[in-house]
N, C-alpha and C positions, 0 to 999 in steps of 0.2 A: 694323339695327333700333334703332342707337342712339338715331336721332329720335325715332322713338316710344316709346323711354325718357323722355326730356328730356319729349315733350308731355305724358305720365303726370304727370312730377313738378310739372309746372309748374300742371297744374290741379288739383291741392289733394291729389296723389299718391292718384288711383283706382285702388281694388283692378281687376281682369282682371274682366271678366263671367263670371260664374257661370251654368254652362248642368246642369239638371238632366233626367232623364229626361221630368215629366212637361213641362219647357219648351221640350223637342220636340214633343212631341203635341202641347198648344197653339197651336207653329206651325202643324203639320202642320194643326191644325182651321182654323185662319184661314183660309191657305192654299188650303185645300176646296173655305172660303164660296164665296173670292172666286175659284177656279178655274167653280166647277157653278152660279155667278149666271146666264149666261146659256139657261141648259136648268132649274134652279131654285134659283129665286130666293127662296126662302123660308129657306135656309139662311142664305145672306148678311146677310138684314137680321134673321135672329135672334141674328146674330152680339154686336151691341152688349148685349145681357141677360143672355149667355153670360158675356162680358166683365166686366157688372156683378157677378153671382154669382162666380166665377173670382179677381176683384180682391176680396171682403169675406172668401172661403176663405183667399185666402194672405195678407191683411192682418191676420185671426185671428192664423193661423200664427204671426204675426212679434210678437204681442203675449204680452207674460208672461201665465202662466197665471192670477194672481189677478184677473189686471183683463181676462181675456179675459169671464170670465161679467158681470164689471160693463159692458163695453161690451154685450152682449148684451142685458143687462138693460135699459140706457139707451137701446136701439133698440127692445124693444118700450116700455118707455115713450112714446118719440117718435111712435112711432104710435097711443097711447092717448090721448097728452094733447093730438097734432093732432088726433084725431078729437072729442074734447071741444070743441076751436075751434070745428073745422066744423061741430058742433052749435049751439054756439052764435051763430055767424051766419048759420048756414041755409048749407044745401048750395043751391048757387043752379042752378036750372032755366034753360037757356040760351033755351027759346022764351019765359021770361018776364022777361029781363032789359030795365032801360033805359040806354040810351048804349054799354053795352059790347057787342059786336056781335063779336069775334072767336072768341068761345066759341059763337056759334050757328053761324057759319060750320065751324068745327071736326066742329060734329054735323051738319050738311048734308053737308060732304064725307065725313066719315065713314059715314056711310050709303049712301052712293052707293058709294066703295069695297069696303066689305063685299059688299052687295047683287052689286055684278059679280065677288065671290071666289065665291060660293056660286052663281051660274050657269058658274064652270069658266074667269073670263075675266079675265086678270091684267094689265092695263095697266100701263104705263111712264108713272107719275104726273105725271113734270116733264113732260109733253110739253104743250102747249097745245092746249084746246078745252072742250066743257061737259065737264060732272061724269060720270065718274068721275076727269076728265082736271083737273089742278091750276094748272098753267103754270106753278109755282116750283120751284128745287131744296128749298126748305121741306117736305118731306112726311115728316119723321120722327112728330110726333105724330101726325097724320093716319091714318098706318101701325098706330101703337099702340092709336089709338082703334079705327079701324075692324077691326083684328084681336080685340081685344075682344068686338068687337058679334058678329062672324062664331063665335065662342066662346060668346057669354054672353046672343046674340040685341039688341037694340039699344036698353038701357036706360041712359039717360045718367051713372045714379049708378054703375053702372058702372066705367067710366072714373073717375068720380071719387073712388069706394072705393079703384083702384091709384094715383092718385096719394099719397091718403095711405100706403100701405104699401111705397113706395117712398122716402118720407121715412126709413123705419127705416136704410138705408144711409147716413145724412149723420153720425150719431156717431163711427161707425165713421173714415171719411173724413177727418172733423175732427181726433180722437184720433189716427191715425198721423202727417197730415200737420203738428200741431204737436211731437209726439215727434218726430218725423223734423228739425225743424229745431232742436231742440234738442241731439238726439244730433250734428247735423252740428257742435254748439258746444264737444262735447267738449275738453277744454283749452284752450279759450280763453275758456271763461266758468267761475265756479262752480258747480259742479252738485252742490245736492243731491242727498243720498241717494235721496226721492222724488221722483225726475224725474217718473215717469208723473204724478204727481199735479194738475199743472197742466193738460197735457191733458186728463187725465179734466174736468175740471170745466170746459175749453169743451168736450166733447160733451154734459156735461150743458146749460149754459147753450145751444147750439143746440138741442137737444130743447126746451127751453124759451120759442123763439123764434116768440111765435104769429102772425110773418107768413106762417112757413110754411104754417099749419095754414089762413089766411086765403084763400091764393091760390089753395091745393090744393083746397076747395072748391066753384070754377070750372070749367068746361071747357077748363081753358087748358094752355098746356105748359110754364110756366115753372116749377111743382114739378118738373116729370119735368128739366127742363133743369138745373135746380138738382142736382139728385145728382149727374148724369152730369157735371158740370163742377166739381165738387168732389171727388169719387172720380177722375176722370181726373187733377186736380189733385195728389192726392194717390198715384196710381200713379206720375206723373214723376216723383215728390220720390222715392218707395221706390226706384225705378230709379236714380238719382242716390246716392240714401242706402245701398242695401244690393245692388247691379249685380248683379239675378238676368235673365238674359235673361227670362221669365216677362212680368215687367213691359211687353217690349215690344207682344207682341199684345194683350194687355189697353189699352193707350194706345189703340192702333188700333183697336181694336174700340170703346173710348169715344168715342175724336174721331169717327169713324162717325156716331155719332147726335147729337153734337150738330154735326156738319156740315151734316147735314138738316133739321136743327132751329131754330139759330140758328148762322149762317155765324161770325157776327162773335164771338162767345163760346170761340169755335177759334181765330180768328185775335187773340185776347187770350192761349190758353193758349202759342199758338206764340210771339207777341211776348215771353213771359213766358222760354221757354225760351230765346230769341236774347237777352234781356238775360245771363240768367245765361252764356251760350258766352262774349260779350262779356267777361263779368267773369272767367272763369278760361281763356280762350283766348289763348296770345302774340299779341300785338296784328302780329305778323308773318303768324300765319292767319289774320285779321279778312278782310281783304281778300278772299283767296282763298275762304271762305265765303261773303262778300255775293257776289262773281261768281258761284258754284254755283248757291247761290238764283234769284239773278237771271238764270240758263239755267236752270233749273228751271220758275220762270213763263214765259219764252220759248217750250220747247217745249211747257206745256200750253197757248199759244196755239193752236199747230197741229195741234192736236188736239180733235176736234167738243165734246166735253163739255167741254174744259176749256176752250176759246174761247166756250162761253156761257156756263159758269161766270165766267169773268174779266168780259166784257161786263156779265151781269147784277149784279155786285158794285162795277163800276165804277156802270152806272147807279141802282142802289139808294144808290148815297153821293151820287152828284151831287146828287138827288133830295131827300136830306135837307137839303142845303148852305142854310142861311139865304139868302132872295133878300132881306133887308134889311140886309146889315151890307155897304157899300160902303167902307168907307175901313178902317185899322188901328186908330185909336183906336175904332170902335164892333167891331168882331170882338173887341178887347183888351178891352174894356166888357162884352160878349156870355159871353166866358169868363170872366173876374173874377167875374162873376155868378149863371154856371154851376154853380158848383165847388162851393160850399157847398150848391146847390139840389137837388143830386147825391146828397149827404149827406145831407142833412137834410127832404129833401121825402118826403113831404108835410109841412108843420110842422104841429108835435102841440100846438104852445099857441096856435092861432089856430082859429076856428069854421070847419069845412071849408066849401065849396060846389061847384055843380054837380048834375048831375043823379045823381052818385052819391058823395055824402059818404064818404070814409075813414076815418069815425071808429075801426072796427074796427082800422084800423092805429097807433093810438094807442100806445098799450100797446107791441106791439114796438118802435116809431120810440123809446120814451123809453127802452126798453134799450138801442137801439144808442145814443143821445146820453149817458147818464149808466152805461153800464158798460162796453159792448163796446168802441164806439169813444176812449175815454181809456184802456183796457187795451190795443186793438191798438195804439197808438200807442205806449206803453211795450214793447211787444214789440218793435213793428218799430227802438224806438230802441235797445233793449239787442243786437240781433241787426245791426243795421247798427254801430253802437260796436265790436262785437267778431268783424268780419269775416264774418259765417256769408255766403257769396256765394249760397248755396242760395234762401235767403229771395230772390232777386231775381225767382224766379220768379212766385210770387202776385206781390210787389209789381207783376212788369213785367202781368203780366196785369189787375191793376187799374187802372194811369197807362193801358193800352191801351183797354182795356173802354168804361174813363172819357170816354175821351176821344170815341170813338164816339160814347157818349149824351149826348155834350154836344153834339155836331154834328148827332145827331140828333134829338131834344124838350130841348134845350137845359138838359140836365139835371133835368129834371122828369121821373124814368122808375122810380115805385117798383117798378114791377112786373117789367120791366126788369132792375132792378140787382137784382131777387131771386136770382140765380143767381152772385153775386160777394159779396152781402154774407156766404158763408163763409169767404172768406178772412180778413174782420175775426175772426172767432171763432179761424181758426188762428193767427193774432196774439194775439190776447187770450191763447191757449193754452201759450204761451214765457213766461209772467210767473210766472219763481218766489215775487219776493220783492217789496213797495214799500218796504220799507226805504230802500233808498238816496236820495241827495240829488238826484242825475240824475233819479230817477223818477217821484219825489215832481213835481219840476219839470218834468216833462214833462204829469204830471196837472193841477197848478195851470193850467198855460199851456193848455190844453184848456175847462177848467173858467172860465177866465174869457174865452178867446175867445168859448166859447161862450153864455154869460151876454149877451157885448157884444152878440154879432150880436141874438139874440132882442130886446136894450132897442132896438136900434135899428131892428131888424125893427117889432116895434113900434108904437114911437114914428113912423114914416113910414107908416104903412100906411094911415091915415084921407087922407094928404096923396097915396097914389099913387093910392088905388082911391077 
């Protein structure tokens, strides 16, 4: 056992997992879902909400008690002051939207679904054909909606009331996930006395975040996608941070739903996690992991779900691939151009256009350019400075995420990158102090790259369009 001594100390000396009574039963319930899926099924895909509630009880738990009622607090906030958004730009009615078409789509299938639960008749969604029948492995909202309607009868606002009270779990989420990479900096950074205090205040500033409140208005899934991928975000890090077995089926019952939901936003939190192995693994088991993996996809080849899983993921990427970048200097041109578009789109200081103006997203774009994002940036510089390897997780899930949406609407994806711009806030969330001279200059240099691009955004805009 001596090796497994050595690989303990060598990744950043992990305590033993902690296995408690109730992180049996939890198994035992995962377990259950996924044994009684095929005779019923309705266990199994309740499993991810289980999960969600499951993960805010013991992330409570693990919060001091004065700032347990203050996150509380700032979760029902979160859901009063999105609900104030989505009054204020209208809870939008999907049979009378224009240009945006995936929110009526969402309530066509939804309806179809429901309708064949309440005559007794449970289809296998991914399978191809008409409605009730989907063709994609995408049918996590679909499921949510239409469970809904079969509950609460087949009123659109519905759905769109849960996703704002579903937002109440992103304070939560935020707040452990930045404490958590702060505690992993124990000794190696100065930690004030009030550590919690910086994360409190990015869950306050995501509560405050009225993109949320914007998009959740919609019939769409990308609020519901936003929780689950930032609370699953933040289960890894707890796992990682305080090794309660617990945390494991909680992961899996998260990645669950957003596997069905958005493929690629899993395979950002997994990337996330292979960065950080990378960075506290002897670079002697590197190898040996990338082989596991890579028989790991192998044999879900040969195996029916997991051979059209891979197929269809292969051709949803090919599909996106730009058919106009033929040489390396215009792909290198393509991404150059990307990168900031990613950030910063929609831009907030030019007159929108199109057949649906974003001006509503005004207002959050200029928090994330003049607060969040020159604060994440200070996080992530003092946390990479001083070793915390933890953090490599969000980051590897956002260079991953990123990269995605840049290949695929070529970084022009506000709606998209709604379920990753929490990890900017868990960054922003690590900045105790800007006192220092590092930090300062890491602000400055934000603050004037970002000045340039706009003059010169600009300044070319009458010359391109």
């Amino acid at each position: 056992m001596h090796w497994a001594k050595r690989v303990i100390d060598q990744t950043m000396g992990l305590r033993p997992v902690e296995i408690h009574k109730t992180d049996i039963a939890l198994i035992c319930i995962f377990l259950l879902g996924v044994a009684v899926y095929p005779v019923f099924p309705l266990l199994f895909w309740l499993l991810p909400f289980v999960g969600l509630l499951v993960y805010a009880v013991l992330s409570i738990s693990y919060t001091s008690r004065p700032h347990r009622i203050s996150l509380l607090t700032i979760s029902a906030c979160t859901v009063f002051f999105q609900l104030l958004v989505g009054l204020a730009v209208g809870i939008h009615d999907p049979d009378r939207q224009v240009g945006l078409r995936d929110d009526l789509s969402y309530l066509r299938e939804a309806n179809a679904i429901a309708q064949a639960w309440r005559e007794g008749f449970f289809p296998e969604l991914s399978l191809k054909g008409s409605l009730p029948y989907l063709g994609t492995l995408h049918t996590g909202y679909q499921r949510f909606v239409a469970g809904l309607f079969y509950l609460f009868g087949n009123d659109y606002r519905v759905p769109i009331f849960a996703n704002y009270l579903m937002l109440g779990f992103l304070p939560i989420a935020v707040y452990r996930a930045a404490f958590l990479l702060l505690s992993q900096s124990q000794g190696k950074m100065e930690l004030q006395p009030h550590l919690s205090r910086a994360p409190l205040f990015a869950s306050w500033f995501i509560a405050l975040y009225p993109n949320l409140g914007y998009w959740a208005s919609f019939l769409l899934k990308d609020a519901l996608l936003t929780v689950f991928v930032t609370c699953s975000l933040s289960a890894v890090l707890e796992f990682v941070g305080n090794r309660r077995l617990a945390w494991i089926p909680v992961v899996l019952a998260l990645g669950l739903m957003i596997s069905i939901t958005r493929a690629y936003a899993l395979f950002g939190l997994l990337a996330g996690c292979a960065l950080y192995g990378l960075a506290v693994v002897p670079r002697k088991w590197v190898f040996g992991t990338c082989l596991a993996a890579l028989l790991v996809v192998v044999w879900m080849s040969y195996t029916t779900k997991g051979a059209d899983y891979l197929s269809q993921l292969v051709y949803s990427l090919s599909v996106q691939l730009p058919d106009h970048l033929r040489t390396i200097p215009q792909a290198l041109a393509h991404f150059a151009g990307a990168i900031p578009r990613l950030l910063l789109s929609p831009y907030a200081w030019v007159r929108a256009f199109g057949p649906n103006p974003a001006y509503e997203l005004y207002p959050g774009m200029w928090m994330l350019y003049l607060v969040i994002y020159p604060l994440g940036l200070v996080g992530l510089f003092n946390l990479a400075k001083h070793d915390v390897r933890i953090a490599t997780i969000p980051l590897g899930m956002l260079v991953a995420t990123g990269l995605v949406l840049i290949l695929a609407y070529g970084g022009d994806a506000p709606r998209q990158r709604l379920c990753f711009d929490p990890a900017w806030f868990i960054f922003a969330g690590t900045v105790q102090s800007l006192k220092g001279r590092e930090q300062r200059v890491v602000l400055v240099a934000w603050y004037v790259l970002f000045t340039l691009y706009v003059l010169v955004q600009l300044a070319t805009l009458q010359y391109r369009y």
